[in-house]
N, CA, C and O atoms as a CHARMM CRD file, in Angstrom:
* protein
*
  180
    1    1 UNK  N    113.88800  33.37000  60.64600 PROA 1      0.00000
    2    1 UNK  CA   112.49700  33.09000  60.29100 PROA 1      0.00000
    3    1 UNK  C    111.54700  33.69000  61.31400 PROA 1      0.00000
    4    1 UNK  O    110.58500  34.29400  60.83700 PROA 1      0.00000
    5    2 UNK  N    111.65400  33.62600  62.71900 PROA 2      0.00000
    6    2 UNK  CA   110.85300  33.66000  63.72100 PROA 2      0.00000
    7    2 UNK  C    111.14600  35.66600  63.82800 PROA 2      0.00000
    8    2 UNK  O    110.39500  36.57000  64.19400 PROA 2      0.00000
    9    3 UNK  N    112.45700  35.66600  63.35500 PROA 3      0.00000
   10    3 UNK  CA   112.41500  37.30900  63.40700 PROA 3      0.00000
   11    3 UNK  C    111.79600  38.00100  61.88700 PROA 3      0.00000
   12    3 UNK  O    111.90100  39.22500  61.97300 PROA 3      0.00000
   13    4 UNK  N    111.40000  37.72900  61.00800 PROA 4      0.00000
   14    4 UNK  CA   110.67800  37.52100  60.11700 PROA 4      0.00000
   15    4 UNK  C    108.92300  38.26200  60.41700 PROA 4      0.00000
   16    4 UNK  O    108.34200  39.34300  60.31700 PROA 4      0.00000
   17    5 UNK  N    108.59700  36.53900  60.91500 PROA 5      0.00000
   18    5 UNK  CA   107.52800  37.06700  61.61900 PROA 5      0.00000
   19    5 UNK  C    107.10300  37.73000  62.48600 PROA 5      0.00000
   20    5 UNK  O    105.94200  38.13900  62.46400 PROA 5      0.00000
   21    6 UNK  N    107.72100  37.92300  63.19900 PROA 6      0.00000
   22    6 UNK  CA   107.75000  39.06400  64.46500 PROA 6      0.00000
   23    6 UNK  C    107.44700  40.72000  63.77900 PROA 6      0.00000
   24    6 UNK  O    106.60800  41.59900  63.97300 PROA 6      0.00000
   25    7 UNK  N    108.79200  40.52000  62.78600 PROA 7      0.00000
   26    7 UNK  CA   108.50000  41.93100  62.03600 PROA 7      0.00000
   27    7 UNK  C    107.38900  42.22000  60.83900 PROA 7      0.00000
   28    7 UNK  O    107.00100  43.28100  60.35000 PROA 7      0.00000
   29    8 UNK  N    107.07800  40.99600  60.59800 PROA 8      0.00000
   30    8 UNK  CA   105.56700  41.08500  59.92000 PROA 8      0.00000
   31    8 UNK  C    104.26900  41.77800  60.52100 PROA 8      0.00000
   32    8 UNK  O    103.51700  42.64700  60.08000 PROA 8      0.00000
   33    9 UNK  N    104.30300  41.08900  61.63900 PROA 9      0.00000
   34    9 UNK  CA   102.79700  41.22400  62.36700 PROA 9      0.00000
   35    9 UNK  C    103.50500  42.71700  63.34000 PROA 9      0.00000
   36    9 UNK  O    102.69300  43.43700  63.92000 PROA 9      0.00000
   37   10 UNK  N    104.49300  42.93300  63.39600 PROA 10     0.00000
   38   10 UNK  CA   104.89600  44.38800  63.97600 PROA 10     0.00000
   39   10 UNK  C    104.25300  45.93500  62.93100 PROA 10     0.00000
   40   10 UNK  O    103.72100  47.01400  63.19200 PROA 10     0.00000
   41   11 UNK  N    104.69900  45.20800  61.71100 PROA 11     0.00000
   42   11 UNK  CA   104.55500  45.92500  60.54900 PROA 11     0.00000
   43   11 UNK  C    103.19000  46.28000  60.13100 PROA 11     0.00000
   44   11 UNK  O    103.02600  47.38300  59.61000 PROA 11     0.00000
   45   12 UNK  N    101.62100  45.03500  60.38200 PROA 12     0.00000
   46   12 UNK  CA   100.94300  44.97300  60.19400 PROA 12     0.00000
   47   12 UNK  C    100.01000  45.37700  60.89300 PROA 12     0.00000
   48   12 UNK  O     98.83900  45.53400  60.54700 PROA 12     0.00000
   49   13 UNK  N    100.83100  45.69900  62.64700 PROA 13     0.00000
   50   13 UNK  CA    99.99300  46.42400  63.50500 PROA 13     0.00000
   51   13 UNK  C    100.08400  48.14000  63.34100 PROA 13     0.00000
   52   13 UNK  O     99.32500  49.07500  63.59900 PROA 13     0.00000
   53   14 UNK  N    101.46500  47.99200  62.75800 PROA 14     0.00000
   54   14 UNK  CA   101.54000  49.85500  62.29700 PROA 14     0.00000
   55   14 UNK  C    100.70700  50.00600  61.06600 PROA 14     0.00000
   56   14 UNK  O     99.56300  50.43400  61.21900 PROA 14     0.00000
   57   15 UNK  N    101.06200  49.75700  60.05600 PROA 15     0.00000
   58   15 UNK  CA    99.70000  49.71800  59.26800 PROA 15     0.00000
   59   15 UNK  C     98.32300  49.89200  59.46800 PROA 15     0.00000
   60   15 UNK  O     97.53700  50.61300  58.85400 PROA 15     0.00000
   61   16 UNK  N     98.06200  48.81500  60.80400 PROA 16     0.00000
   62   16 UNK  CA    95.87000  48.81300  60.71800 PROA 16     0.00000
   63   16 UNK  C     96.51600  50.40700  61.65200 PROA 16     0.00000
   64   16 UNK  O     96.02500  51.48700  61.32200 PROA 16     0.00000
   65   17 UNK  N     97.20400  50.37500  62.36000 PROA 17     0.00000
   66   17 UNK  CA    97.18100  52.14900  63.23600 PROA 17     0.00000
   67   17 UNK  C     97.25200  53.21000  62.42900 PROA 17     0.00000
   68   17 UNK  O     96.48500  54.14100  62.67900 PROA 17     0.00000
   69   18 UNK  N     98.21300  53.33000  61.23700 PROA 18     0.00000
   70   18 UNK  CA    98.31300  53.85800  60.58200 PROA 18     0.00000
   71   18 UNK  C     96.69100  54.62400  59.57400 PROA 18     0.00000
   72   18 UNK  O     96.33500  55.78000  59.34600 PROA 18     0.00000
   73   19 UNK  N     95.87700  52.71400  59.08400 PROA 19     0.00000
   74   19 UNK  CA    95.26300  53.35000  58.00400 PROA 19     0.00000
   75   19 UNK  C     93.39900  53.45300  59.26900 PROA 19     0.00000
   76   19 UNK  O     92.40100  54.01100  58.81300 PROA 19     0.00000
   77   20 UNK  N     93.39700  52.98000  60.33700 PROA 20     0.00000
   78   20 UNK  CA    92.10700  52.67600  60.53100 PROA 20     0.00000
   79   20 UNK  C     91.51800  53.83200  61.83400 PROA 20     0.00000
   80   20 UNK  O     90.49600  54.50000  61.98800 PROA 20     0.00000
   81   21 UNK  N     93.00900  53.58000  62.74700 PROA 21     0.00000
   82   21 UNK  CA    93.17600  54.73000  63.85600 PROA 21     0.00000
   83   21 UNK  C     92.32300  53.76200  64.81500 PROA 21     0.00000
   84   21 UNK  O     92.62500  53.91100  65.99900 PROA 21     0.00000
   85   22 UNK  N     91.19900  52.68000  64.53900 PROA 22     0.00000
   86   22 UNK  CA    90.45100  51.88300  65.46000 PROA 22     0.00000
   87   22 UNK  C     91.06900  51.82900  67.03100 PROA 22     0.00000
   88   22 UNK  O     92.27400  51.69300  67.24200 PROA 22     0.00000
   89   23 UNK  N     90.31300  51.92400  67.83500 PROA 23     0.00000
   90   23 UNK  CA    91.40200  51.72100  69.33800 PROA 23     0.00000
   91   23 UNK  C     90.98200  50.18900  69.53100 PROA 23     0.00000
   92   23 UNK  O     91.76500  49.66900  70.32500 PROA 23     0.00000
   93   24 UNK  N     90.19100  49.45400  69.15800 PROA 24     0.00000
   94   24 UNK  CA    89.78200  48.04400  69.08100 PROA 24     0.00000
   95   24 UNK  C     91.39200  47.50400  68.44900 PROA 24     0.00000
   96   24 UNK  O     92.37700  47.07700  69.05100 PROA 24     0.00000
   97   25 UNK  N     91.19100  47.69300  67.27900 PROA 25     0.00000
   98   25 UNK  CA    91.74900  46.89900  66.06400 PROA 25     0.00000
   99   25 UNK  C     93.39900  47.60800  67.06200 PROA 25     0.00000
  100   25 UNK  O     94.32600  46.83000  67.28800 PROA 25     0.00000
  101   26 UNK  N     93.45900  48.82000  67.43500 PROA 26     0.00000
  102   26 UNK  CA    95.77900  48.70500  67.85000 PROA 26     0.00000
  103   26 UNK  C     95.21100  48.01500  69.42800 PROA 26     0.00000
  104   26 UNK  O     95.72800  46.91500  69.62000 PROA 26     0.00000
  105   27 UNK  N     94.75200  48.23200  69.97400 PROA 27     0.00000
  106   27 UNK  CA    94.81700  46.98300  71.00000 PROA 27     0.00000
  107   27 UNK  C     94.96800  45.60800  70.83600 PROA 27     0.00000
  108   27 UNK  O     95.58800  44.88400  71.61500 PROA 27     0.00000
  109   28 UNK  N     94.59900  45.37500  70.17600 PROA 28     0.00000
  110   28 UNK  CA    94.60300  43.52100  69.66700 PROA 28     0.00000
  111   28 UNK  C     95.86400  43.61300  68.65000 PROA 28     0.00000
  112   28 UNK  O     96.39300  42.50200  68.67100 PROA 28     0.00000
  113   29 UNK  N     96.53800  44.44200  67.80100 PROA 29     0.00000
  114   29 UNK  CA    97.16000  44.15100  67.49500 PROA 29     0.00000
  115   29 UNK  C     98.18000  44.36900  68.45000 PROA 29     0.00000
  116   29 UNK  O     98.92600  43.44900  68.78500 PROA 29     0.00000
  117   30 UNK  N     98.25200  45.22200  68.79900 PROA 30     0.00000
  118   30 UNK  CA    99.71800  45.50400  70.05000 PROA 30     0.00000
  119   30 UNK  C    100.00600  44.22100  70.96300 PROA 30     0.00000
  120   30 UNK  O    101.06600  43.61300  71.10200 PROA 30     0.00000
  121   31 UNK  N     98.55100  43.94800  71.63900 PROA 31     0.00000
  122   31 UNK  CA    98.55600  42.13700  72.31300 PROA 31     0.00000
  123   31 UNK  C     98.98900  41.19300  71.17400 PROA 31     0.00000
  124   31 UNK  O     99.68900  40.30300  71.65500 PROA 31     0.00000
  125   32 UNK  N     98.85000  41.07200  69.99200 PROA 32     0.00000
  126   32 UNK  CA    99.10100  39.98400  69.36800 PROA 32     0.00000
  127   32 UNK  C    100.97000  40.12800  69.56900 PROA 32     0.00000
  128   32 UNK  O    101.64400  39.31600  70.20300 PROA 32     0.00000
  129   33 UNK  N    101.45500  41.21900  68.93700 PROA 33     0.00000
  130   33 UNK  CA   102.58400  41.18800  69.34700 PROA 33     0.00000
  131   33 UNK  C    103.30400  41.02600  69.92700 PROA 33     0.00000
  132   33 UNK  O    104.38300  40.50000  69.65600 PROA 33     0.00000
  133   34 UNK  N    102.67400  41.70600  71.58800 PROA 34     0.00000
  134   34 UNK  CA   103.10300  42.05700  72.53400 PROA 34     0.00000
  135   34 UNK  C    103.89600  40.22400  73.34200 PROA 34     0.00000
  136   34 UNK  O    104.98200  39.89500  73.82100 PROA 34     0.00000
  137   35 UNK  N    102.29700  39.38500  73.01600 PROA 35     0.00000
  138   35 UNK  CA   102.35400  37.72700  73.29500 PROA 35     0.00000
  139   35 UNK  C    103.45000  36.66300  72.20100 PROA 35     0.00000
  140   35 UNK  O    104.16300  35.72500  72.55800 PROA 35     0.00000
  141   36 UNK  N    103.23700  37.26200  70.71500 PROA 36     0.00000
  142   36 UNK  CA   104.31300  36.64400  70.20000 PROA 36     0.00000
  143   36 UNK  C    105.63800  36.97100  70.59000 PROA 36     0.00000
  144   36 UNK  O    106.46700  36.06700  70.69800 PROA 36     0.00000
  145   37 UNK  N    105.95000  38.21300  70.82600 PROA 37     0.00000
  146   37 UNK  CA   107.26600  38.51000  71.46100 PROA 37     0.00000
  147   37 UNK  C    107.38900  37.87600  72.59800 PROA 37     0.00000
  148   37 UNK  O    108.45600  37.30200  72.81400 PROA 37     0.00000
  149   38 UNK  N    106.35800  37.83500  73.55800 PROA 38     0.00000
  150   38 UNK  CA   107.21700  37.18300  74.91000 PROA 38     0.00000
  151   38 UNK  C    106.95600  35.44300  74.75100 PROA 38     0.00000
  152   38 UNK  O    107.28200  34.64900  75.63400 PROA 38     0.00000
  153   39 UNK  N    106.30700  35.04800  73.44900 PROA 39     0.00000
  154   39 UNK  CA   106.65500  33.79100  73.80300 PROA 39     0.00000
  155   39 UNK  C    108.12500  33.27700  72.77900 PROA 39     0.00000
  156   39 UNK  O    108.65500  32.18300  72.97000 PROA 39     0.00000
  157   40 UNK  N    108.71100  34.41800  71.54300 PROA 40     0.00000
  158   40 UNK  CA   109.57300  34.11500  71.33500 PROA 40     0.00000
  159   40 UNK  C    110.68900  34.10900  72.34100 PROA 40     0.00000
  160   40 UNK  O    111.53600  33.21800  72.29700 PROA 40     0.00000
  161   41 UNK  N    110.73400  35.13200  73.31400 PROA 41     0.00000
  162   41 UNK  CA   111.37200  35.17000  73.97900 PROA 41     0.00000
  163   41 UNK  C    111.39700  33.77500  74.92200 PROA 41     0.00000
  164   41 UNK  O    112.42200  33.13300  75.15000 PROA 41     0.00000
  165   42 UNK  N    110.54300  33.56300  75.24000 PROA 42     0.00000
  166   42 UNK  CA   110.56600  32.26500  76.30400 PROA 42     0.00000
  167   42 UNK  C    111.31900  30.90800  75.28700 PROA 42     0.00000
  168   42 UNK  O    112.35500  30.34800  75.64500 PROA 42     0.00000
  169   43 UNK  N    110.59700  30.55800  74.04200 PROA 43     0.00000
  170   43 UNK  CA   111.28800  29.66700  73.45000 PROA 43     0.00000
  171   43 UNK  C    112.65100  29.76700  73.13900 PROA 43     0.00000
  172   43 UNK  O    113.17300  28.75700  72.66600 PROA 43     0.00000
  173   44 UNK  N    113.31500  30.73200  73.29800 PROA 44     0.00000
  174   44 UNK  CA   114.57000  31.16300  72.99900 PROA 44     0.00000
  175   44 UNK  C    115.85900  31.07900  74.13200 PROA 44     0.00000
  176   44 UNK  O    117.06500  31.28900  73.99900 PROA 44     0.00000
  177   45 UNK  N    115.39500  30.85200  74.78500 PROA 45     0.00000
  178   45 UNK  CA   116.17300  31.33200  76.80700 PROA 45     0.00000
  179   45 UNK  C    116.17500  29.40800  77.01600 PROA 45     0.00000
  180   45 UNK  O    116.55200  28.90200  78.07300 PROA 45     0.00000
C-alpha cells in the first residue's frame, strides 16, 4: 500500500515535469517525495 503511494506521487511528479517544465511546481514535487520517502523509510526501520 505505502509502496503504492510512493509510486503515485513519484509518477505525478514526472508528469507535472513532464507536462508544465515549472521549476516551482518539480521542486515541490521532488520535496514532496523526497519527505514521503524518508519518512517511509523511518517508519519502516
Amino acid at each position: 500500500m505505502a509502496a503504492f503511494f510512493i509510486s503515485n506521487i513519484y509518477m505525478s511528479s514526472l508528469y507535472e515535469f513532464g507536462t508544465t517544465g515549472t521549476t516551482l511546481i518539480n521542486a515541490v514535487s521532488t520535496t514532496a517525495t523526497f519527505v514521503t520517502f524518508r519518512l517511509l523509510i523511518a517508519l519502516t526501520q
